[in-house]
PDB file of N, CA, C and O in Angstrom, chain B, residues numbered from 101:
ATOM      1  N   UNK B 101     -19.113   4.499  19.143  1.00  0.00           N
ATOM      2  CA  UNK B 101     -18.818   4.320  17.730  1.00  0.00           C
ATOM      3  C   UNK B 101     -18.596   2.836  17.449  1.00  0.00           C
ATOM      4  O   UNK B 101     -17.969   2.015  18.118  1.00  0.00           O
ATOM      5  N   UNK B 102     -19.257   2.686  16.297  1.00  0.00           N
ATOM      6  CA  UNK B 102     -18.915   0.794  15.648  1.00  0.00           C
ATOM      7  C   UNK B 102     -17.742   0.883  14.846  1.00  0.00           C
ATOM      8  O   UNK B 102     -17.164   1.799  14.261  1.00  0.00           O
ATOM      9  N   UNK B 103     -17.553  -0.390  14.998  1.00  0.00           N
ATOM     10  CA  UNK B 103     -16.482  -0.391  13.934  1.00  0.00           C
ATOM     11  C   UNK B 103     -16.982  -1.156  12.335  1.00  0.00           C
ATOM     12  O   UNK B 103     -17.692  -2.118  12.629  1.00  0.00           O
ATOM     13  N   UNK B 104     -16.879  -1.071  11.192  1.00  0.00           N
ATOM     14  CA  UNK B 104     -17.383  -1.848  10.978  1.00  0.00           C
ATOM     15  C   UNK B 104     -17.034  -3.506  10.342  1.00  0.00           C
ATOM     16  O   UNK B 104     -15.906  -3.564   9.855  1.00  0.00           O
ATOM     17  N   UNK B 105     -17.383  -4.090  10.315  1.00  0.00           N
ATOM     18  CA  UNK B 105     -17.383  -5.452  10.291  1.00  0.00           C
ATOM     19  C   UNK B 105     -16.279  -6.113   9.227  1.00  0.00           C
ATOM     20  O   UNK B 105     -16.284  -5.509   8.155  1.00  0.00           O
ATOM     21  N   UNK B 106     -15.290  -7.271   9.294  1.00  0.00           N
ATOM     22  CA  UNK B 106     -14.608  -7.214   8.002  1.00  0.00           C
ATOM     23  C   UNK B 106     -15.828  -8.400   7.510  1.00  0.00           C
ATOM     24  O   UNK B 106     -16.625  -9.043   8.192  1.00  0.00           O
ATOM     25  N   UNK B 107     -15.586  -8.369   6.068  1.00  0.00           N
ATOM     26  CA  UNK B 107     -16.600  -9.318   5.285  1.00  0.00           C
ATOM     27  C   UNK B 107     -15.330 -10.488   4.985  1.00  0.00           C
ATOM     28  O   UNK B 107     -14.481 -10.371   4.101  1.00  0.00           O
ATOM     29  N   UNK B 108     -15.446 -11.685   6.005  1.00  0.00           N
ATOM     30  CA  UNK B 108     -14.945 -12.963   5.614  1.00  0.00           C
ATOM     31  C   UNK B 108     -14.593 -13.579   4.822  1.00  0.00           C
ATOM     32  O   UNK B 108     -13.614 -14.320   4.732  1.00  0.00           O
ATOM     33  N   UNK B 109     -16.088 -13.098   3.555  1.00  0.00           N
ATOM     34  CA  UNK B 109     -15.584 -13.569   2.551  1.00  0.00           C
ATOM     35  C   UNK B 109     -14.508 -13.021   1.641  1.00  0.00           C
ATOM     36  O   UNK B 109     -14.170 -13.635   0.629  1.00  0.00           O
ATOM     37  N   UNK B 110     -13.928 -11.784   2.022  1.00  0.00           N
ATOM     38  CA  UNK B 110     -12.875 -11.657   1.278  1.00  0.00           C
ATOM     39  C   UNK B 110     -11.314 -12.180   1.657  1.00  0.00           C
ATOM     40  O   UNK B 110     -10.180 -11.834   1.329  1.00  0.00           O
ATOM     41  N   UNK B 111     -11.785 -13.005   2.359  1.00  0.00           N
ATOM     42  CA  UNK B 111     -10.580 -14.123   2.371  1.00  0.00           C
ATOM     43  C   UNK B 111     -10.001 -15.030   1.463  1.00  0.00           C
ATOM     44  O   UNK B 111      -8.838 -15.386   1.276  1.00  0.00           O
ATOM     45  N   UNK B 112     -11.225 -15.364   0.869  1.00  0.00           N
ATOM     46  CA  UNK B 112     -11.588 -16.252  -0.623  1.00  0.00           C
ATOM     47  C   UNK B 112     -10.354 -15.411  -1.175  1.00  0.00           C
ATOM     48  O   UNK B 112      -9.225 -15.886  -1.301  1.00  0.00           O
ATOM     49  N   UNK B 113     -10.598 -14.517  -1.388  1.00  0.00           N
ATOM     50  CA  UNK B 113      -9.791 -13.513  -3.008  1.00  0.00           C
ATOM     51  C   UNK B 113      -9.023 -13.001  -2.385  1.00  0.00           C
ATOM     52  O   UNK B 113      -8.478 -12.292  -3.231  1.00  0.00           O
ATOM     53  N   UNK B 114      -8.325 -12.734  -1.085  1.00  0.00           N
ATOM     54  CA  UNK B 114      -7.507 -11.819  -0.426  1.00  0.00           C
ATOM     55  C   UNK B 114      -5.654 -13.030  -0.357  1.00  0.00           C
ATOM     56  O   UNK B 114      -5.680 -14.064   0.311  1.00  0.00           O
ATOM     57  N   UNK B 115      -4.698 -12.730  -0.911  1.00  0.00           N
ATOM     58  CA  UNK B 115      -3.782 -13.210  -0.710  1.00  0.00           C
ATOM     59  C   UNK B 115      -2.263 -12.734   0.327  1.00  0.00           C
ATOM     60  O   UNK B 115      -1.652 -13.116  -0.671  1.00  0.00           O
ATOM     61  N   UNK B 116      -1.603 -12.470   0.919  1.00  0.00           N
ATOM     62  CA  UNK B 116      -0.242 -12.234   1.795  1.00  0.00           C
ATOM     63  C   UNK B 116       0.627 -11.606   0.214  1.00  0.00           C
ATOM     64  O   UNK B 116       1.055 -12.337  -0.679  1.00  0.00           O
ATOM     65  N   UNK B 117       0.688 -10.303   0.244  1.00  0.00           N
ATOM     66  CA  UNK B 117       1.328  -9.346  -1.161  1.00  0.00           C
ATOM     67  C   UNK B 117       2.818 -10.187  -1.244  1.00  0.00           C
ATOM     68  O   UNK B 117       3.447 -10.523  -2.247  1.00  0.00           O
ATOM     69  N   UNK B 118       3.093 -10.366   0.015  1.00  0.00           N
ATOM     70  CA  UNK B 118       4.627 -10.958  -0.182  1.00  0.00           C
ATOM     71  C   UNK B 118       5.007 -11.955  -0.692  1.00  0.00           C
ATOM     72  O   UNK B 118       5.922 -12.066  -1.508  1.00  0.00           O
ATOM     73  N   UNK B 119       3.962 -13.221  -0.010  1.00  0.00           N
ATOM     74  CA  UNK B 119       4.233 -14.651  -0.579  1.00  0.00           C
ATOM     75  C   UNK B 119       2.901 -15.126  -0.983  1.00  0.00           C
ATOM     76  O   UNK B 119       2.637 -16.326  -0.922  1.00  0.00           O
ATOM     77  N   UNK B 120       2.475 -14.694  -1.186  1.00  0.00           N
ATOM     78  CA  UNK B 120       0.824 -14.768  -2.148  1.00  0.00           C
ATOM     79  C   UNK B 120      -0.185 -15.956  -1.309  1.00  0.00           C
ATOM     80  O   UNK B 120      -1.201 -16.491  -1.753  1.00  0.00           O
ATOM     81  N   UNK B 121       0.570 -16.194   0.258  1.00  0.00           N
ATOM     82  CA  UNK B 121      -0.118 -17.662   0.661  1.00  0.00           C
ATOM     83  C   UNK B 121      -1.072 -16.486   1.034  1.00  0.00           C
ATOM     84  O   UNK B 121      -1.130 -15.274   0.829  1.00  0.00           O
ATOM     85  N   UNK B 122      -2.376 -18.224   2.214  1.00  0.00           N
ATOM     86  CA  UNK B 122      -3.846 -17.358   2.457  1.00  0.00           C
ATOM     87  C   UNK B 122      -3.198 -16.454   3.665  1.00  0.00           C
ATOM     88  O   UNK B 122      -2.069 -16.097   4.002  1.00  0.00           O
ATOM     89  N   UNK B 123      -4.350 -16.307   4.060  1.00  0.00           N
ATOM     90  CA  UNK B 123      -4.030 -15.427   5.168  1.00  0.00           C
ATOM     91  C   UNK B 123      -5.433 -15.945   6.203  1.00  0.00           C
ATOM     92  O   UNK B 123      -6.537 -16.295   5.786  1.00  0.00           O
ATOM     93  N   UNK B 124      -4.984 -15.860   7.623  1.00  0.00           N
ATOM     94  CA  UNK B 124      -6.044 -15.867   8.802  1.00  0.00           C
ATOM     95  C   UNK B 124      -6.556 -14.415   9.068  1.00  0.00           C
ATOM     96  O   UNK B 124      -5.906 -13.370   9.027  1.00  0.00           O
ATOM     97  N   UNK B 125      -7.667 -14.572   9.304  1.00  0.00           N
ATOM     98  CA  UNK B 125      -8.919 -13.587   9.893  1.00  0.00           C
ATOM     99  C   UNK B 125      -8.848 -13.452  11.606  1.00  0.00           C
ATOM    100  O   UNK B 125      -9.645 -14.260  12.083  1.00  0.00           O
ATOM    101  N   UNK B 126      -8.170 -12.712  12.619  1.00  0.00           N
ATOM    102  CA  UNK B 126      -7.739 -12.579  13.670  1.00  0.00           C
ATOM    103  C   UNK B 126      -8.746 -11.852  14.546  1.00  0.00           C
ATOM    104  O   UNK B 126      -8.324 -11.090  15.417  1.00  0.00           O
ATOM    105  N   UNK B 127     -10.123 -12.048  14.363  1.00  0.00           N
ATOM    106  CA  UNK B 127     -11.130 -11.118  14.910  1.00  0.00           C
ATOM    107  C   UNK B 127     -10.911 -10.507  16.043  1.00  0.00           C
ATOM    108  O   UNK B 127     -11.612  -9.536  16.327  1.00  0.00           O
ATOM    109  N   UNK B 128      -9.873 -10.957  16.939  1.00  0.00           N
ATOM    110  CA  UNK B 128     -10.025  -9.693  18.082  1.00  0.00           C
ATOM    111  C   UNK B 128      -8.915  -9.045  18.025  1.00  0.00           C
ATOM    112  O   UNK B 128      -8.800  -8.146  18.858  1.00  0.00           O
ATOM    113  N   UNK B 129      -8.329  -9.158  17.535  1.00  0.00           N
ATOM    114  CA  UNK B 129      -7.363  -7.325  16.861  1.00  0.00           C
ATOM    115  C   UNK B 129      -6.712  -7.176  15.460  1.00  0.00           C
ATOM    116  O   UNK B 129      -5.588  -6.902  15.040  1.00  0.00           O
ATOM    117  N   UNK B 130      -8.261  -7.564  14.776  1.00  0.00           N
ATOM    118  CA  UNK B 130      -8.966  -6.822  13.316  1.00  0.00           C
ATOM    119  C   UNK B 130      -7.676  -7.059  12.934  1.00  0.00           C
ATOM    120  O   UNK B 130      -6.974  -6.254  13.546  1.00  0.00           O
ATOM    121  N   UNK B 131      -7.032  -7.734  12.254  1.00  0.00           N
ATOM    122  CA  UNK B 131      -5.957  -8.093  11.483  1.00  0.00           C
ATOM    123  C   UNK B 131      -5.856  -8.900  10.730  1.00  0.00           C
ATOM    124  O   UNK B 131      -6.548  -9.823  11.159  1.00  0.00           O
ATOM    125  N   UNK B 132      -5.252  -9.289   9.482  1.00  0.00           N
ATOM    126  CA  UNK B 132      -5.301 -10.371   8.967  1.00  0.00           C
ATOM    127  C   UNK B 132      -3.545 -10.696   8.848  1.00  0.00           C
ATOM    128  O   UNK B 132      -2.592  -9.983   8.534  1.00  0.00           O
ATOM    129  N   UNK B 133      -3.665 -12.062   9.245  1.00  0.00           N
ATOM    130  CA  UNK B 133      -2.162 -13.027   9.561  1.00  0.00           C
ATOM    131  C   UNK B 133      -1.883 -13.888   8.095  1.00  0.00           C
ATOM    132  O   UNK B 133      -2.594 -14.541   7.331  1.00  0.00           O
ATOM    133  N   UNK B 134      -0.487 -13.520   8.150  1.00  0.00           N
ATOM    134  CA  UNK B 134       0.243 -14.217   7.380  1.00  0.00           C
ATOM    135  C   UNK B 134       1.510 -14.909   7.486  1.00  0.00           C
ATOM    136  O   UNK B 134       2.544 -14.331   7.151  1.00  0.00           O
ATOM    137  N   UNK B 135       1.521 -16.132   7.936  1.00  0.00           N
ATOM    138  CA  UNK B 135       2.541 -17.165   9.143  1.00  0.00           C
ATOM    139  C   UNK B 135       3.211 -17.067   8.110  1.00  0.00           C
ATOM    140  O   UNK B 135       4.376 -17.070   8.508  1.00  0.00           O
ATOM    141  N   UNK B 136       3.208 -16.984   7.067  1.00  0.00           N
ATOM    142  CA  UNK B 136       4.941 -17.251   5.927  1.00  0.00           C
ATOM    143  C   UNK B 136       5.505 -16.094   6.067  1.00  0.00           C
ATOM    144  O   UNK B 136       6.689 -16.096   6.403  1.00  0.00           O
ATOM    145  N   UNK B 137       4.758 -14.696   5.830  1.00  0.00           N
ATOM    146  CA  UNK B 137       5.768 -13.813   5.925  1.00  0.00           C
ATOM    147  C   UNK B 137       6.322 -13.013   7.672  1.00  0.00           C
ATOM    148  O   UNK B 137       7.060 -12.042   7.837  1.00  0.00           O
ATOM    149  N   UNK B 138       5.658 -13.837   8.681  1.00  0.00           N
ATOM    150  CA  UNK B 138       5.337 -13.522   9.760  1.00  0.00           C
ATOM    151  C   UNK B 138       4.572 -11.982   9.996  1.00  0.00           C
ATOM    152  O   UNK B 138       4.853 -11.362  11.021  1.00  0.00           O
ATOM    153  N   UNK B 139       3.642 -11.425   9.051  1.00  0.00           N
ATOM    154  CA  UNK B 139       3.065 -10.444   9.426  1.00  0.00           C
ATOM    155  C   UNK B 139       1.765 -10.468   9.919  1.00  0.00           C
ATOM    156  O   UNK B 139       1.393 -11.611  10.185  1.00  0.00           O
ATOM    157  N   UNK B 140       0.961  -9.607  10.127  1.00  0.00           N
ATOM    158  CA  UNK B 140      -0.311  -8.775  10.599  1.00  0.00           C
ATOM    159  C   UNK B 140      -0.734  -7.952  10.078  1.00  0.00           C
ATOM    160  O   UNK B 140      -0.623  -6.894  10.699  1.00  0.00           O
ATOM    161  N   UNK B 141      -1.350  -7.867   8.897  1.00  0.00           N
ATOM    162  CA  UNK B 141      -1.988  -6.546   8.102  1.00  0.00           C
ATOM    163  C   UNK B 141      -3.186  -6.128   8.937  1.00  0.00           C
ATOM    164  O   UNK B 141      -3.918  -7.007   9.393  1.00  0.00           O
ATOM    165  N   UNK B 142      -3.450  -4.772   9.179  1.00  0.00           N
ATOM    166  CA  UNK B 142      -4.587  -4.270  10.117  1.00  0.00           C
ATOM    167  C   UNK B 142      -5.557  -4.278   9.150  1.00  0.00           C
ATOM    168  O   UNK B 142      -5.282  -4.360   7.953  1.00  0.00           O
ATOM    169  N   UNK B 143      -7.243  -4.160   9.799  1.00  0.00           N
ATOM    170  CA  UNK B 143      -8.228  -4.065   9.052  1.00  0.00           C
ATOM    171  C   UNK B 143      -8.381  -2.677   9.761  1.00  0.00           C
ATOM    172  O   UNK B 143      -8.072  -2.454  10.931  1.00  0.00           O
ATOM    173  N   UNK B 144      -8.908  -1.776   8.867  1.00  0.00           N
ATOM    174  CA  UNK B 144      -9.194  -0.406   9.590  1.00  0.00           C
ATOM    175  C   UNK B 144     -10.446   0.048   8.988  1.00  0.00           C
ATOM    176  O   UNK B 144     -10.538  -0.151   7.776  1.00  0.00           O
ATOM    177  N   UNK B 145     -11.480   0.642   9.601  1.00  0.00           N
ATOM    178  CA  UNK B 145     -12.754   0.495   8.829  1.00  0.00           C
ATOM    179  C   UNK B 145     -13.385  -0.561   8.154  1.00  0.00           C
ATOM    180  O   UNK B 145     -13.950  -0.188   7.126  1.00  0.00           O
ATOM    181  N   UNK B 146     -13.482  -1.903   8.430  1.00  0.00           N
ATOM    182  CA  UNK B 146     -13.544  -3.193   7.508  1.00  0.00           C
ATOM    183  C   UNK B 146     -12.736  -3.185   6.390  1.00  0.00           C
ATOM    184  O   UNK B 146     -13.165  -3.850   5.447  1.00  0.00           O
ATOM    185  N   UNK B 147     -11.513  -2.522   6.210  1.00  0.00           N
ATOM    186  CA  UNK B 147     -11.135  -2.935   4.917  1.00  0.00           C
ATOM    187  C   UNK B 147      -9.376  -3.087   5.130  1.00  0.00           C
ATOM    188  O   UNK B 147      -8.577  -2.216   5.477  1.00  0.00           O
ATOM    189  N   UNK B 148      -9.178  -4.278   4.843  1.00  0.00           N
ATOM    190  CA  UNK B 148      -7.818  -4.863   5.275  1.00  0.00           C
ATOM    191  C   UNK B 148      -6.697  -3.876   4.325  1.00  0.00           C
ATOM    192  O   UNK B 148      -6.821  -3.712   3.112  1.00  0.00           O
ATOM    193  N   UNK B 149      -5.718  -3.341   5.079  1.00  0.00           N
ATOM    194  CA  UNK B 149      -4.858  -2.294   5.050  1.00  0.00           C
ATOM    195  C   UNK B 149      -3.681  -3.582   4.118  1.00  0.00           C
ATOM    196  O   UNK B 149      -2.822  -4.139   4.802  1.00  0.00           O
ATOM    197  N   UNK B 150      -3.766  -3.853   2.892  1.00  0.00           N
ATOM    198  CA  UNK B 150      -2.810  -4.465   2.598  1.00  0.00           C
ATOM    199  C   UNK B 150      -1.280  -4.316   2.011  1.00  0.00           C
ATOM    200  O   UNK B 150      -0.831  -4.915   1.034  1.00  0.00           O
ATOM    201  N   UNK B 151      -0.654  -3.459   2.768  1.00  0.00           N
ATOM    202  CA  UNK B 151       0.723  -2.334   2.555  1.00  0.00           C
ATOM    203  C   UNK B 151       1.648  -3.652   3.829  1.00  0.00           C
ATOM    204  O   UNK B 151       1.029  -4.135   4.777  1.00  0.00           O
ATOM    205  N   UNK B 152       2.748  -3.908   3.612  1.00  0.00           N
ATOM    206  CA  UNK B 152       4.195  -4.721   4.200  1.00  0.00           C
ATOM    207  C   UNK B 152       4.668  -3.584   5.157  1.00  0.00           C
ATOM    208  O   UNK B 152       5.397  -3.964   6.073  1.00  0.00           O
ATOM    209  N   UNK B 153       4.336  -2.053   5.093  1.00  0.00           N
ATOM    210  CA  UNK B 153       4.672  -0.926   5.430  1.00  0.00           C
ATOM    211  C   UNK B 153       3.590  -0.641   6.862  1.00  0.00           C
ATOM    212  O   UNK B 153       3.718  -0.012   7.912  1.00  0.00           O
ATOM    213  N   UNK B 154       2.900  -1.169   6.471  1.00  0.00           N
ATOM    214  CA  UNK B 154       1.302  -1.196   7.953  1.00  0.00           C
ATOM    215  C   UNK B 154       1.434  -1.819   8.693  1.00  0.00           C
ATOM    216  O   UNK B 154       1.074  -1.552   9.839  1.00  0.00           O
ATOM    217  N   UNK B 155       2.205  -3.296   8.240  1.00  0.00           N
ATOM    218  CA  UNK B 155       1.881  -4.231   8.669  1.00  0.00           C
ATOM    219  C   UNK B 155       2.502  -4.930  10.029  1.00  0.00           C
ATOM    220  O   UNK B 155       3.728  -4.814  10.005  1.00  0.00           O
ATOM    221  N   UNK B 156       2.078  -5.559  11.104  1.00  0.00           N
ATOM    222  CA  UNK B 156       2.823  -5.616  12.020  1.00  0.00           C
ATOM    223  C   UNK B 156       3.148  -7.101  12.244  1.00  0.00           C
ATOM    224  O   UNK B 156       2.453  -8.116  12.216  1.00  0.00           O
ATOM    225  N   UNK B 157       5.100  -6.755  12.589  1.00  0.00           N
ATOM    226  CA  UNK B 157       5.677  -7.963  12.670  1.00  0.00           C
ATOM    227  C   UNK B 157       5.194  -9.211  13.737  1.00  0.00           C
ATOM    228  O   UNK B 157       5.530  -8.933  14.888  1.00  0.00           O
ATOM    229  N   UNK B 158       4.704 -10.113  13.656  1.00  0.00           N
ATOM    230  CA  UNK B 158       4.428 -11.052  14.275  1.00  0.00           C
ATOM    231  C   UNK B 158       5.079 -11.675  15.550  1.00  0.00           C
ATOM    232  O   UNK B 158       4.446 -12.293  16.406  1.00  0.00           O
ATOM    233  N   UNK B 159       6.286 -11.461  15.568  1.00  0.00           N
ATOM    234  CA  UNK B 159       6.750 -11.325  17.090  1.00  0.00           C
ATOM    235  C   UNK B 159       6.585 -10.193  18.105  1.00  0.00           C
ATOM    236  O   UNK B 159       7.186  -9.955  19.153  1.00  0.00           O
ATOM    237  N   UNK B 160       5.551  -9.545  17.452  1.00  0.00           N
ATOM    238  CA  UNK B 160       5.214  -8.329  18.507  1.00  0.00           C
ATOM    239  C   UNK B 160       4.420  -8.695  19.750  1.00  0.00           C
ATOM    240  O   UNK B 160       4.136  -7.829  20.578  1.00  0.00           O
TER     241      UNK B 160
END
């Protein structure tokens, strides 16, 4: 099974819900990072899971 792909470019338009900064694209465990709020939002099916509730704390 594939997974499929996240589209990069929605980095452009994609902001951190908490503190509205950008966010990093973490390609090898499909996540997108957000160093201000120290989280990890998962991408699941290419499409970034953007819930504070999903999201995994950064000192993990």
């Amino acid at each position: 099974m594939t997974v499929p792909l996240f589209d990069r470019r929605m980095l452009e338009a994609l902001t951190c819900p908490q503190t509205q900064a950008t966010l990093v694209y973490d390609a090898e465990r499909h996540e997108l990072i957000s160093k201000q709020a120290g989280l990890a939002y998962p991408i699941r099916e290419g499409i970034p899971v953007m819930l504070a509730d999903e999201a995994r704390p950064l000192s993990d």
